[in-house]
Steps between C-alpha positions, in 0.01 A plus 500: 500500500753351730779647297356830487447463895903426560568750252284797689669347827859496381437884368380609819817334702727737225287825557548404878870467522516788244334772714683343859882565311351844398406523867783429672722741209273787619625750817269469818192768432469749813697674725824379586490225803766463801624167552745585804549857707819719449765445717671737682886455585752751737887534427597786744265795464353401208215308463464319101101312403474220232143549223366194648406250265232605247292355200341751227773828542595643165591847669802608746418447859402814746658525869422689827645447852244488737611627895316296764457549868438140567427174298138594358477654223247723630745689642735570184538796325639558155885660560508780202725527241652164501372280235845320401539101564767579784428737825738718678444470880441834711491623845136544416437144482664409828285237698275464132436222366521522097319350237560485105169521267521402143238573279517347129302570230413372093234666245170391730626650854738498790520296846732522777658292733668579890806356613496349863610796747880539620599459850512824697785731359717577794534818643808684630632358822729644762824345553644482870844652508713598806563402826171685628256437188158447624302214383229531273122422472446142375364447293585798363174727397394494098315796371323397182334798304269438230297786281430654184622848378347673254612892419578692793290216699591174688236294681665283778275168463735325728685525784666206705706439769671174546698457831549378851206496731435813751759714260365848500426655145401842481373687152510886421473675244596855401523748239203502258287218669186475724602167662517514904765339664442208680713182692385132452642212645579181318311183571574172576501416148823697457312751301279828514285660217551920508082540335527844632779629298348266174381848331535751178809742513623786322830561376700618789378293766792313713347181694776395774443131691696460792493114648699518826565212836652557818887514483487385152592652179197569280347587197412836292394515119404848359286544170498847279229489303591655156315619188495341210713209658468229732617632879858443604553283800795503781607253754682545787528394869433701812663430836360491832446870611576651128318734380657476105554167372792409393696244166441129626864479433 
């Protein structure tokens, strides 16, 4: 009986080790699992994201670039049409921050992971030039534009103003919109949120923000929204006293 007893023990040691090496030769069941977050690099104006580091993926990864008005993610918005591992910068993303997503997948299902956001992509800035050139507002204003367009539709989800304190910012809109105008001023914390001009426009519309300081050169972006396309976005500066802006040049 004691023979039969080591026997039945030494037996159940094999079947043991047996079924752990055909364990640890078998692929992790499940969806795939992050191990570390995509990183996101900038060389110029374009911006390049890693996969992360992932367990499980038997599939080629997905990417989107996600446009961000500050560091939550709350406030990002998928940017269309740009699902390659490297991002070209825009005027439309001046004062965004950006983030990469990465979503990879295997036969059972998909995850997806988010880069950390950018830093703030800069916006155009005027250059003093000339004997008489006037100084500029400093710091000088950031308009960052966030939305969603869909057809001959963009919603405006966000509108921010980053600058210096007491600068004057004034919104309009004309064409084919039924935002009022309206004038904030920026706060203390160097920045003012536009929730009034936040709304659904039509193809057509033209949204102008004008951020402006005493004897200082300012600030003036100009959106056209567009159907079928994301809206088109100018920069320029406006002297004290002008009417038109002018190139920051």
């Amino acid at each position: 009986m004691l023979l039969a007893a080591r026997a039945a023990a030494t037996a159940a040691v094999l079947l043991a080790t047996v079924a752990a090496s055909a364990q640890a030769q078998t692929p992790p069941a499940g969806q795939p699992v992050n191990r570390a977050a995509p990183v996101v690099t900038q060389s110029g104006s374009t911006l390049a994201t890693t996969t992360g580091t992932w367990v499980g993926v038997t599939r080629p990864y997905a990417y989107e670039w996600l446009r961000c008005a500050d560091t939550s993610l709350a406030t990002c918005i998928v940017v269309p049409g740009q699902t390659r591992p490297t991002y070209p910068v825009t005027g439309l993303d001046a004062g965004a921050r950006l983030r990469s997503r990465v979503t990879a997948s295997n036969v059972i299902g998909s995850r997806a992971a988010v880069s950390a956001p950018t830093p703030p992509m800069p916006s155009p800035s005027p250059t003093a030039t000339g004997p008489r050139a006037l100084p500029r507002l400093s710091p000088f204003p950031v308009v960052v534009v966030t939305g969603r367009s869909k057809g001959a539709r963009t919603r405006i989800t966000g509108l921010l103003v980053r600058g210096p304190a007491g600068a004057r910012v004034a919104f309009r809109c004309r064409g084919r919109c039924r935002a009022r105008p309206f004038t904030r001023r920026i706060a203390r914390s160097r920045r003012v949120r536009l929730t009034k001009g936040q709304l659904l426009y039509r193809a057509g519309a033209i949204i102008e923000i004008r951020v402006t300081g005493r004897a200082k050169v300012g600030k003036f972006t100009r959106l056209r929204i567009r159907g079928g396309r994301a809206p088109s976005r100018l920069d320029r500066c406006v002297a004290p006293g002008a009417t038109r802006p002018s190139a920051c040049s």
